[in-house]
C-alpha positions as protocol buffer text, in pm:
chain_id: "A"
residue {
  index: 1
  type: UNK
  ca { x: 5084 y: -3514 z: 1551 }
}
residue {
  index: 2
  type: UNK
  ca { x: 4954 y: -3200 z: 1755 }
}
residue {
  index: 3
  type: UNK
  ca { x: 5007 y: -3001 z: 1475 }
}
residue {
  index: 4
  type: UNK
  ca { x: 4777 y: -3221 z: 1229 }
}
residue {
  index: 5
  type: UNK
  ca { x: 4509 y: -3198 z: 1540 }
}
residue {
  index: 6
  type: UNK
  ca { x: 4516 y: -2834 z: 1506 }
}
residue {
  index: 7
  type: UNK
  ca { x: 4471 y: -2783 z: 1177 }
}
residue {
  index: 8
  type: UNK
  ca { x: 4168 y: -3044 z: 1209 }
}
residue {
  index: 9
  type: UNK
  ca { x: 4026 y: -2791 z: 1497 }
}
residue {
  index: 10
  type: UNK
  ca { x: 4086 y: -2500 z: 1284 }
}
residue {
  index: 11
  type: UNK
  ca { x: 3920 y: -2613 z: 946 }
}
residue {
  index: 12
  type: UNK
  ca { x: 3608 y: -2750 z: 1212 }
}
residue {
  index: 13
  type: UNK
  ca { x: 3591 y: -2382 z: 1355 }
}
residue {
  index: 14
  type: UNK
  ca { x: 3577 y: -2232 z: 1004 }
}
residue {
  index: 15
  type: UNK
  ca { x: 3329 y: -2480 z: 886 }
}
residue {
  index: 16
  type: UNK
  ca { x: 3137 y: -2382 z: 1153 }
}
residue {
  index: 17
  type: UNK
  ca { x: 3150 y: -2029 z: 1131 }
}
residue {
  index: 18
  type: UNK
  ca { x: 3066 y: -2019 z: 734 }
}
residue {
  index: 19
  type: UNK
  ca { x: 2737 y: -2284 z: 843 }
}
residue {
  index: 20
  type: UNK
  ca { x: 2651 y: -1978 z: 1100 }
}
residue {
  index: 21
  type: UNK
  ca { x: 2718 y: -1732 z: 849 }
}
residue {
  index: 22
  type: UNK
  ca { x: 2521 y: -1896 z: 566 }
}
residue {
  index: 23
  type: UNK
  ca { x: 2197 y: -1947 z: 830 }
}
residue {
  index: 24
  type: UNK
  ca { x: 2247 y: -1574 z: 918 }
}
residue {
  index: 25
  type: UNK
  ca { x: 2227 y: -1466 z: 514 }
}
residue {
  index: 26
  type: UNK
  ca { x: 1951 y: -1722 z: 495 }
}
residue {
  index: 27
  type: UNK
  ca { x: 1737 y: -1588 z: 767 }
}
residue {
  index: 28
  type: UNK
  ca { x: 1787 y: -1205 z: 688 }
}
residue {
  index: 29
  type: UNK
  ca { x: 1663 y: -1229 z: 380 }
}
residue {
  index: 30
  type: UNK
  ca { x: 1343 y: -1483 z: 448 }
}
residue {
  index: 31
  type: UNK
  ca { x: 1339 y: -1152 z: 711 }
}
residue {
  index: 32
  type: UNK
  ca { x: 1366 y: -915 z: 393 }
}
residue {
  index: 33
  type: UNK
  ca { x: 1104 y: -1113 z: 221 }
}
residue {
  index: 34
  type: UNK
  ca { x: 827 y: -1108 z: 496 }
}
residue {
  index: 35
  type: UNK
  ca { x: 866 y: -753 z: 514 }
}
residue {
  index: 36
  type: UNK
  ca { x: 792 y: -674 z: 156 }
}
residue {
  index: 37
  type: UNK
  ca { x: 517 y: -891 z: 110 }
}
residue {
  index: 38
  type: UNK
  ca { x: 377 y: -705 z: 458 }
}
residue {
  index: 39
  type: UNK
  ca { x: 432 y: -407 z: 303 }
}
residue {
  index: 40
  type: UNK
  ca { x: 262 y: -518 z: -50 }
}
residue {
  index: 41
  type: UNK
  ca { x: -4 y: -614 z: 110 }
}
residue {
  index: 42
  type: UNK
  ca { x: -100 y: -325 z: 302 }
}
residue {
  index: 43
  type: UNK
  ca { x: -46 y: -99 z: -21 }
}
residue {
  index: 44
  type: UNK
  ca { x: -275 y: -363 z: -151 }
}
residue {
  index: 45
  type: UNK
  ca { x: -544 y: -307 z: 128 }
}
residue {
  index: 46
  type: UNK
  ca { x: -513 y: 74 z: 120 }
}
residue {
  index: 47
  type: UNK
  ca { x: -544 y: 82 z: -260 }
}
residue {
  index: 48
  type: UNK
  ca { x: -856 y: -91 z: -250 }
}
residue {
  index: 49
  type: UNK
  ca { x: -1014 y: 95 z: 38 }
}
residue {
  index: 50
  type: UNK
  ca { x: -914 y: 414 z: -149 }
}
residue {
  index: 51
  type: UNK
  ca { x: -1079 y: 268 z: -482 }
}
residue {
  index: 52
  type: UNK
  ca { x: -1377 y: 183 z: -280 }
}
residue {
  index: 53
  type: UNK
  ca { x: -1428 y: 547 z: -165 }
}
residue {
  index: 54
  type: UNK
  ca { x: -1378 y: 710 z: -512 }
}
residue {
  index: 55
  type: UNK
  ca { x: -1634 y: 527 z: -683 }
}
residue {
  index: 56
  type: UNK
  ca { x: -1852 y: 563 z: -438 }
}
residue {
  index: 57
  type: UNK
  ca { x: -1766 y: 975 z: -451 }
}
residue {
  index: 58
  type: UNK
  ca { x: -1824 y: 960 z: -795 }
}
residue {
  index: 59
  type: UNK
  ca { x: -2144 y: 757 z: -846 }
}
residue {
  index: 60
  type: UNK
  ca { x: -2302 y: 1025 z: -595 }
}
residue {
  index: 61
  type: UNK
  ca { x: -2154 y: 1286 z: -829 }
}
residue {
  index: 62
  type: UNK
  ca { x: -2299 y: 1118 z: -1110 }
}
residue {
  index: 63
  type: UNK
  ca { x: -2640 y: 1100 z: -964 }
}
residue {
  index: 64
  type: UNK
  ca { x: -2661 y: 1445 z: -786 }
}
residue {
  index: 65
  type: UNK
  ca { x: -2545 y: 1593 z: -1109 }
}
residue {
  index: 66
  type: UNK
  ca { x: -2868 y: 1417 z: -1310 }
}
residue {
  index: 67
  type: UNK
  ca { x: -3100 y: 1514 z: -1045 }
}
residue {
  index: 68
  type: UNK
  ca { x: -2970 y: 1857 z: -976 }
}
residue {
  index: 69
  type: UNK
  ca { x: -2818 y: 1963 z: -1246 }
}
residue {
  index: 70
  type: UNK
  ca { x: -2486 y: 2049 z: -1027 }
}
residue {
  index: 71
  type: UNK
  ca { x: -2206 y: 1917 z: -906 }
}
residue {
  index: 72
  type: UNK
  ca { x: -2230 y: 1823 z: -527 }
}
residue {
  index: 73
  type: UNK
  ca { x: -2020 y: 2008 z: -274 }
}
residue {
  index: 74
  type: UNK
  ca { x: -1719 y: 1793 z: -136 }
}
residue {
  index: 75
  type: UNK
  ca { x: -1750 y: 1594 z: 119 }
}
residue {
  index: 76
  type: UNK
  ca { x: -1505 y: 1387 z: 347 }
}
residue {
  index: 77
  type: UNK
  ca { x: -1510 y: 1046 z: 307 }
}
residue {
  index: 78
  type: UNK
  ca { x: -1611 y: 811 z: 596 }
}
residue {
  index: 79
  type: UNK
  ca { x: -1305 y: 600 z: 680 }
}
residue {
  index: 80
  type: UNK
  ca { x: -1312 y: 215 z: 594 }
}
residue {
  index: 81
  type: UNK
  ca { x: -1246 y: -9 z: 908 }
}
residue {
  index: 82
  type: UNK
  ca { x: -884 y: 46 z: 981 }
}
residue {
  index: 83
  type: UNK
  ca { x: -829 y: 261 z: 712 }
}
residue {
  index: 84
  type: UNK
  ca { x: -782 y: 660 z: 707 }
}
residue {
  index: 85
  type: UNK
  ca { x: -913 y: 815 z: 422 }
}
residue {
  index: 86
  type: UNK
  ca { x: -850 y: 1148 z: 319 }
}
residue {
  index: 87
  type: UNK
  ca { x: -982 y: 1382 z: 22 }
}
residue {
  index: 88
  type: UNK
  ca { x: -697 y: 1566 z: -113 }
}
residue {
  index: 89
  type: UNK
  ca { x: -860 y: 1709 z: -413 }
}
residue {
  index: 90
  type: UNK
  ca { x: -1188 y: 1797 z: -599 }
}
residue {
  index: 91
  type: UNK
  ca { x: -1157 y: 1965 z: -891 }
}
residue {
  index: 92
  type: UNK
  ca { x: -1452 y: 2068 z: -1057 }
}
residue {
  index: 93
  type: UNK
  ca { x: -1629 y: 2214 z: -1439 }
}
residue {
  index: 94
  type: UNK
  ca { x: -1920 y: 2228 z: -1596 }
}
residue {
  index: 95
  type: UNK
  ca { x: -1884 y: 1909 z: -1845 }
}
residue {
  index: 96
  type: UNK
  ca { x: -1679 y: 1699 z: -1578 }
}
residue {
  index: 97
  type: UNK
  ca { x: -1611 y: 1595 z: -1190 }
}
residue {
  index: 98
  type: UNK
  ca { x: -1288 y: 1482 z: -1049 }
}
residue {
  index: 99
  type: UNK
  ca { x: -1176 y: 1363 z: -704 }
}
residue {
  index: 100
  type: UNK
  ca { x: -877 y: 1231 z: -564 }
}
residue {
  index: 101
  type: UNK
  ca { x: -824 y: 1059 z: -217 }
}
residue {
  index: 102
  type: UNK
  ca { x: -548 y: 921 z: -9 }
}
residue {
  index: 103
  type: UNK
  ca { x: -600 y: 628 z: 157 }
}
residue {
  index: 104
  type: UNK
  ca { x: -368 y: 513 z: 478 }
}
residue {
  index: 105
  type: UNK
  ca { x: -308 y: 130 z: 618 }
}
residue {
  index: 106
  type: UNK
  ca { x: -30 y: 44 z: 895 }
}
residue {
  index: 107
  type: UNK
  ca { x: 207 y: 274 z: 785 }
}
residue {
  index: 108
  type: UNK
  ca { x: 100 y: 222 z: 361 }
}
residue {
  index: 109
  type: UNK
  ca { x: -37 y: 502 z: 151 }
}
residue {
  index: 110
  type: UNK
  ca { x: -207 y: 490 z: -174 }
}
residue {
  index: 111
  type: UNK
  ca { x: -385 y: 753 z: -382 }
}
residue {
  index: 112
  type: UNK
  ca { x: -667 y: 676 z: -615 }
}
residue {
  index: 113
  type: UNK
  ca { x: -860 y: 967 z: -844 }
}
residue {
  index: 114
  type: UNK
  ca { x: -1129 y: 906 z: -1101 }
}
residue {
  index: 115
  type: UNK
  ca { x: -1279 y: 1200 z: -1307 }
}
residue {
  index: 116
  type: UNK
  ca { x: -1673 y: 1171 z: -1423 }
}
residue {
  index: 117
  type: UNK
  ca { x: -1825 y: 1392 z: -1741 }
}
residue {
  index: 118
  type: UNK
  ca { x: -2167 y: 1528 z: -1754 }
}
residue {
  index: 119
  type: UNK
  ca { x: -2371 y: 1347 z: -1985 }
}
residue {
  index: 120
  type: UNK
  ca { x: -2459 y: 1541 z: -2304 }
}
């Protein structure tokens, strides 16, 4: 009789243990999952601040180019809220105008670049 009462306490304490061990698989990855959809949505916000900035870069190319005739000298770009925006690289010719910038958001870093031509 003792015997079939410990193997009754036995298959309870395994039970148990697998329920503990299936909440702690369930939890780490709901864990997993907030974490990347953080993550995605930073990226998310830095790519768009960093979209933001090049357009903006390259309309004032665009127009200082029709009014001047040249291509405007770089400039840094002002940062967006919470966002750090850096220019990494403007390459320049005489038919076109190309910038790139890095944009930074808690920890998530995108880079954007758009190129303009002159207008014939």
């Amino acid at each position: 009789m003792i015997a079939r009462g410990g193997f009754v306490l036995v298959g309870v304490l395994f039970l148990t243990l697998a329920t503990w061990a299936l909440l702690a698989a369930m939890l780490t990855t709901a864990f997993l999952h907030y974490r990347l959809a953080l993550g995605a949505e930073r990226g998310a916000v830095a790519g768009a601040a960093a979209e933001l900035a090049v357009g903006e870069a390259l309309a004032a190319a665009e127009q200082a180019h029709a009014t001047a005739g040249a291509w405007p000298a770089p400039e840094a770009p002002i940062d967006v809220a919470a966002c750090r925006l850096e220019l990494v690289e403007v390459a320049q010719a005489d038919a076109w105008y190309r910038v790139r910038l890095q944009a930074s958001f808690e920890g998530a870093l995108a880079w954007r670049e758009g190129t303009i031509h002159a207008s014939p």
